[in-house]
N, C-alpha and C positions, 0 to 999 in steps of 0.2 A: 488516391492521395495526390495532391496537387505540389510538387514542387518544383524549386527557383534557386537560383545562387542567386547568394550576397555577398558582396564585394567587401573584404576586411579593409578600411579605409585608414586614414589617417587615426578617426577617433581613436582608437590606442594608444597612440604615441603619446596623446595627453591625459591618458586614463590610466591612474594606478590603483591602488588599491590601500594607499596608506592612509588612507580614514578607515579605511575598517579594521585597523589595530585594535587588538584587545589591551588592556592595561599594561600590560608585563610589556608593552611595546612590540612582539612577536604577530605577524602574517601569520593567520590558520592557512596550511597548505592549499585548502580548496580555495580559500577566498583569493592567495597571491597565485592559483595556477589557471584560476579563473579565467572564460574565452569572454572576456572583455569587449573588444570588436565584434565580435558574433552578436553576443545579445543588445550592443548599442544598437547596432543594425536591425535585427529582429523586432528591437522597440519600435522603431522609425519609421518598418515596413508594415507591420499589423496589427499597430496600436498596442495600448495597456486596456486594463490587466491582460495579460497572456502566461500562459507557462509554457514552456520554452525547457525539450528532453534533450540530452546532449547525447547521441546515439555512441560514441564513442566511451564515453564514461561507465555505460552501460556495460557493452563489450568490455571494458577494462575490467571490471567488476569479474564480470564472467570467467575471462582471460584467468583471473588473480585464482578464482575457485578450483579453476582447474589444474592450478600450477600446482596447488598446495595440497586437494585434496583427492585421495584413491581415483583414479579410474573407474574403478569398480560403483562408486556413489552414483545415485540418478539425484540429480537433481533437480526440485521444483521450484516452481517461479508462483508464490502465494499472490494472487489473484487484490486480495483486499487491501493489498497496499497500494496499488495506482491501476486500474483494470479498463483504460483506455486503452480501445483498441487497436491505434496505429503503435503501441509504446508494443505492445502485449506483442503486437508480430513481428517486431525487431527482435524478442529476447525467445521465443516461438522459433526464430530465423538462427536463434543460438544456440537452439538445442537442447533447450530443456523443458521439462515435463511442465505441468501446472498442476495447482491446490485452486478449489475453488467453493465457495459456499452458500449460495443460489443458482437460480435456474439463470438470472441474468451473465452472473459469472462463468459459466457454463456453457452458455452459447458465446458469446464473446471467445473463450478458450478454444471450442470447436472453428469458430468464422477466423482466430488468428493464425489456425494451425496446426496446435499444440496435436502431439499422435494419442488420437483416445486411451490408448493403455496406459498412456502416462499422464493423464488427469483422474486424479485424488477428488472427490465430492465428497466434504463434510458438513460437519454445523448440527446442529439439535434438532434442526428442522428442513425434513426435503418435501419442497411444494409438489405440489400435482404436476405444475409446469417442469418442475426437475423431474421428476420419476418419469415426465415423459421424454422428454431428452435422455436420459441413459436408456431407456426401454432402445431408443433410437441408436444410441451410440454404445450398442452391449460392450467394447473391450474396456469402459471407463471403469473406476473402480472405487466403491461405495466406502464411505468409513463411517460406521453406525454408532453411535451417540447414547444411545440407553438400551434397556433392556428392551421396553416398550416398544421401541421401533425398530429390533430386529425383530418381534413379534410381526410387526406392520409391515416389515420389507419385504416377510418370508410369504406371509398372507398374500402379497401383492406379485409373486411369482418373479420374482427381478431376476434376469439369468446373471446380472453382473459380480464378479469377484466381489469379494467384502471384505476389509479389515475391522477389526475392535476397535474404535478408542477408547484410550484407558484413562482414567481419572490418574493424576500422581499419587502414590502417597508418599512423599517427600516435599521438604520444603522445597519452593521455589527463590532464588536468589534473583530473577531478573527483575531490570527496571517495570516489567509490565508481566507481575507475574501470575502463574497458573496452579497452583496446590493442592493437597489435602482438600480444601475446602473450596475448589474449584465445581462451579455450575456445570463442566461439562467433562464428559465422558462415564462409562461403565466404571463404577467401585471394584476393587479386588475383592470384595465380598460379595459381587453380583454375580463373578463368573459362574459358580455350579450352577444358577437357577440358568445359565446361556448355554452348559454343556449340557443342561437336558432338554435347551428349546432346540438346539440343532440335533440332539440325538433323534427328534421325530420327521427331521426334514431333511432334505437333498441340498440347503441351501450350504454355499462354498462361502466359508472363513477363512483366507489364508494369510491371515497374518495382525499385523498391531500397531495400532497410533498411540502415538506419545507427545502432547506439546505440553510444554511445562514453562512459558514464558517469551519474552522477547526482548531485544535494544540489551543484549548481554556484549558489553567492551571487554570483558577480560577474559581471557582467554580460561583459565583457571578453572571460572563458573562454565565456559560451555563445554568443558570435559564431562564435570562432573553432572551437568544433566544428561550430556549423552549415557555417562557409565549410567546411572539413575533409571534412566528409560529403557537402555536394553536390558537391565536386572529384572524392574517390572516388568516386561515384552517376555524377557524367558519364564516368570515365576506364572505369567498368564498361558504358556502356551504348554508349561505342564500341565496345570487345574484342566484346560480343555481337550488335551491328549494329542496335539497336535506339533508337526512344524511346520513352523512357519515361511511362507514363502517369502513375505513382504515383512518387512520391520522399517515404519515410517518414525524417524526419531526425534520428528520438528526439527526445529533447529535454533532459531532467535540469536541469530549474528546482528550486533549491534554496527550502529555507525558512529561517530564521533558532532554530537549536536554543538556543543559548546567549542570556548575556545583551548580550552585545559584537559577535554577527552581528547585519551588515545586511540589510533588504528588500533584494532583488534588483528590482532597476531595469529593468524592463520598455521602457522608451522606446527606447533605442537596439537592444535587440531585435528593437523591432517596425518598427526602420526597418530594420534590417539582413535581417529577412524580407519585406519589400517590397522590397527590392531583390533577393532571389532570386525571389519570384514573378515578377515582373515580366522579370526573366532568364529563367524555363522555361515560361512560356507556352505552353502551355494545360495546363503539367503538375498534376497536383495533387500540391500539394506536405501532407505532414503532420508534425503534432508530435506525440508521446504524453507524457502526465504523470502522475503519480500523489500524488506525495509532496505537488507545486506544490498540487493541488486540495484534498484532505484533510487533511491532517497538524495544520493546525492547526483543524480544527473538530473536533476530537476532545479529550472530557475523560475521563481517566482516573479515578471516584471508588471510593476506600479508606475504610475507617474505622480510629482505631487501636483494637487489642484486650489492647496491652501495652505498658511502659514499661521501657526496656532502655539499657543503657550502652555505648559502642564508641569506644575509642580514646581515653578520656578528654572524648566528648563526650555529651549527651545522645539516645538512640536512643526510635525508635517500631516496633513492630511492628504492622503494618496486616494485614488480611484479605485483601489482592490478592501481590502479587510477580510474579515477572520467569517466572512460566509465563504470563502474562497480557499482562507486559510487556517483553517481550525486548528483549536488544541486537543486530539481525543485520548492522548499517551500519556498525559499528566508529566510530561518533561519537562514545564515552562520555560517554555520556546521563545515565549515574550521576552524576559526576565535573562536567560543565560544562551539562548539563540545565539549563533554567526552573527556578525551586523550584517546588512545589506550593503551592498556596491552602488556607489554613484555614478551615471555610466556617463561620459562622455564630461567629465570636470576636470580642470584643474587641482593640483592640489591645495589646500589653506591648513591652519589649523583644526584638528577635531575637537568638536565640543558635544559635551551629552545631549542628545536629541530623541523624541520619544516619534516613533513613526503610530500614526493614529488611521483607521480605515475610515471608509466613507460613513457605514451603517449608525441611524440613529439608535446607538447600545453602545453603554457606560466602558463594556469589556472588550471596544472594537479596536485594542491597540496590539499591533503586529510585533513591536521589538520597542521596549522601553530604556533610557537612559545608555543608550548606545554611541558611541563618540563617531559624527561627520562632519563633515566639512558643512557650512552654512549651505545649507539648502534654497530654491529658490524654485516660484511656480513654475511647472512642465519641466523639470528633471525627473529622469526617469531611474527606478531605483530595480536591482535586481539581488533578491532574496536568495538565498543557498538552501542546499536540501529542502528542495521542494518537490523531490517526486515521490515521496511516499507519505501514505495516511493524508493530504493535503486536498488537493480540490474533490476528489468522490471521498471522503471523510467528514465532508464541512455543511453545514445549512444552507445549502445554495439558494431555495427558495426563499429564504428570511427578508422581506422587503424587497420581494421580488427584482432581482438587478437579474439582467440577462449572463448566460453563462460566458465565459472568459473563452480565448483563443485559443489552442494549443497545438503547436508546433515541435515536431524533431527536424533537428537539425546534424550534420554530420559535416563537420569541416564547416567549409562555407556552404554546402548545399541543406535549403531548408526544405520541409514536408509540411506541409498545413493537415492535419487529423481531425481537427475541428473549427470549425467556423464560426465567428462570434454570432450567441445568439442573439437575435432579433426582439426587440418586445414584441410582439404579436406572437412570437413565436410561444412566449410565456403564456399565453391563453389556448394553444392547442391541447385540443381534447377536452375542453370545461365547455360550459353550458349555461345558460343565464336565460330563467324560465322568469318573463314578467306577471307579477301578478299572480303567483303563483301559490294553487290552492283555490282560485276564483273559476268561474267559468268562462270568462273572458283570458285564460291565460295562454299569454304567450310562447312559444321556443326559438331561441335564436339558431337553432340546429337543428339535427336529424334525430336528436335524444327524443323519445317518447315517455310521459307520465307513465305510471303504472297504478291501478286499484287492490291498494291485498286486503284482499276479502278478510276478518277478524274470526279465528277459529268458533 
């Protein structure tokens, strides 16, 4: 990893942040405690689009988890909400376990650090590429998805631990939720046909997964899905006659996307998981998080490249857009998102401004009717919570734009993790066979035609 300090300069002094008022006239805390100076600099230094991890925010994150909840908790770091690898070894460097659900996310966990016994492999589906990575790394530990594929894991002689996933049956209360009528996991009516596939085999079950949703702010709701999960966790480890070593209870700690969510109150959670520790004894009990950890140490920087009209308000088109910054959470981020920061402006009046992306596509607007200060070409604008679900979430390939920058940063000292892709670089590993089908046909590579013969 390549890094540099940057110099917090003057730009500050003249950079606030009161264009990014929401109505009620009140500064969202992230937006007014925002490193300003960092990310003007950061713009200056590696161009746009970049995203830009604030390594401290992270650690604060962490810091917070630990104040509030049991000792006793292991903590995971879920993989599928930002699974860059230099961000991955900072929070790896923090000491907590990983959730992961590919073979890519898996090796990535292994190359950051994470100690194998403390990465969780799930998902419906483990590739050949995954089954060989755990074969490789036996202390990792499997969480099985159906019935059918503990059939398949047992057949496949896997020495690693295993847990259940369990389907809920309970309703789910979060903004991104998982129920009754969730596609993934064992049904509680599946367990006897499981306690008679392990009654004929050696293979190790010890213990139960549970996710029931995510992006939960009230504290209230993520009690009641932990009580939820360890209810079904015990009523499953009856049915199969065991106890349980592990009891993985998800987690789905929200963050606060808008201007009008709350911090999610940590205290009464961390008393309500002290009181299940302390219930399952000597189990280990886990939480996995992803969004809780990242989300907000991540800046999104644009520059604009045009000035455009929409809807009778004033419009920017920027250098990034929604292949870069997707919606996959159905939060509409566009519509009730943070606004972005203007980096490096004087203050003016705010007026509603709709920031519009590069991509030729109708839906390629980042933050609509958001109040800034007049914008002007090459200001360079910096997005909030952007390190979760965001650039590995999004259509990168979608009209092929090369991939963005992405840097952590700690103080003034910055870390380049990734290097802006190159166009050429978008053609590594394709093939362009001229003529192809002819006998005169050409390969611009080492790719060889093939004849399959017709049964």
């Amino acid at each position: 990893m390549e890094a540099q300090t940057c110099s917090a300069t003057s730009c500050g002094s003249t950079t606030t942040c009161a264009d990014s008022q929401v109505d009620n006239g009140e500064i969202p805390a992230l937006i007014a405690n925002a490193p300003v100076d960092m990310l003007a600099r950061i713009a200056e230094t590696y161009g746009t689009p970049t995203y830009a991890y604030d390594v401290r925010r992270v650690q604060a994150q962490i810091d917070g988890l630990r104040a509030h909840l049991p000792s006793e908790i292991d903590l995971l770091y879920s993989l599928k909400a930002n699974p860059s690898l230099g961000l991955c070894g900072v929070i790896a460097d923090g000491g907590l376990g990983a959730d992961v659900a590919s073979a890519g996310e898996l090796q990535t966990a292994l190359k950051a650090g994470f100690a194998p016994e403390r990465i969780f492999s799930n998902g419906p589906y483990k590739s050949p590429e995954t089954i060989a990575l755990m074969r490789s790394a036996p202390r990792t530990i499997l969480s099985i998805d159906s019935v059918s594929e503990l059939e398949k894991l047992i057949a496949l002689g896997l020495s690693n631990r295993a847990v259940l996933r369990l389907r809920p049956d309970y309703p789910s209360t979060a903004s991104c939720g998982i129920g009754q009528d969730s596609r993934f996991g064992i049904g509680f009516d599946e367990l006897e046909q499981c306690r008679e596939i392990l009654a004929s085999s050696d293979f190790s079950v010890v213990g139960f997964h549970v996710f029931s949703g995510s992006q939960m702010t009230d504290s209230a709701a993520v009690i009641q899905h932990l009580r939820n999960a360890l209810d079904l966790s015990l009523r499953a480890a009856e049915v199969l006659n065991i106890e349980p070593e592990i009891l993985n209870l998800g987690g789905g700690f929200g963050v606060p996307y808008g201007a009008t969510d709350r911090e999610l109150d940590l205290v009464p959670i961390g008393q309500e998981l002290r009181n299940i520790v302390d219930r399952v004894k000597p189990t280990r009990v886990v939480i996995e998080l992803g969004r809780y950890i990242v989300a907000q140490c991540g800046w999104y920087l644009t520059s604009v490249v045009g000035l455009q009209s929409r809807g009778g308000r004033q419009a920017a088109v920027v250098d990034g857009g929604v292949h870069h910054r997707s919606e996959i959470c159905s939060l509409g981020m566009f519509a009730r998102g943070l606004p972005p920061i203007t980096l490096g402006r004087t203050n003016a009046d705010p007026t509603p401004t709709d920031i519009l992306g590069c991509l030729c596509l109708p839906h390629d607007v980042l933050v609509e009717s958001t109040r800034l200060t007049g914008l002007a070409v090459g200001d360079a604008l910096a997005f909030p919570n952007g390190g979760a679900y965001s650039l590995s979430a999004s259509p990168l390939s979608f009209l092929s734009h090369p991939l963005p920058v992405e840097v952590l940063f700690d103080g003034a000292t910055v870390g380049l993790i990734r290097p802006r892709q190159t166009v050429e670089a978008l053609l590594h590993g394709q093939s362009c066979i001229r003529n192809f089908g002819r006998p005169d046909a050409t390969n611009d590579s080492d790719t060889s035609t093939t004849q399959l013969a017709a049964e």
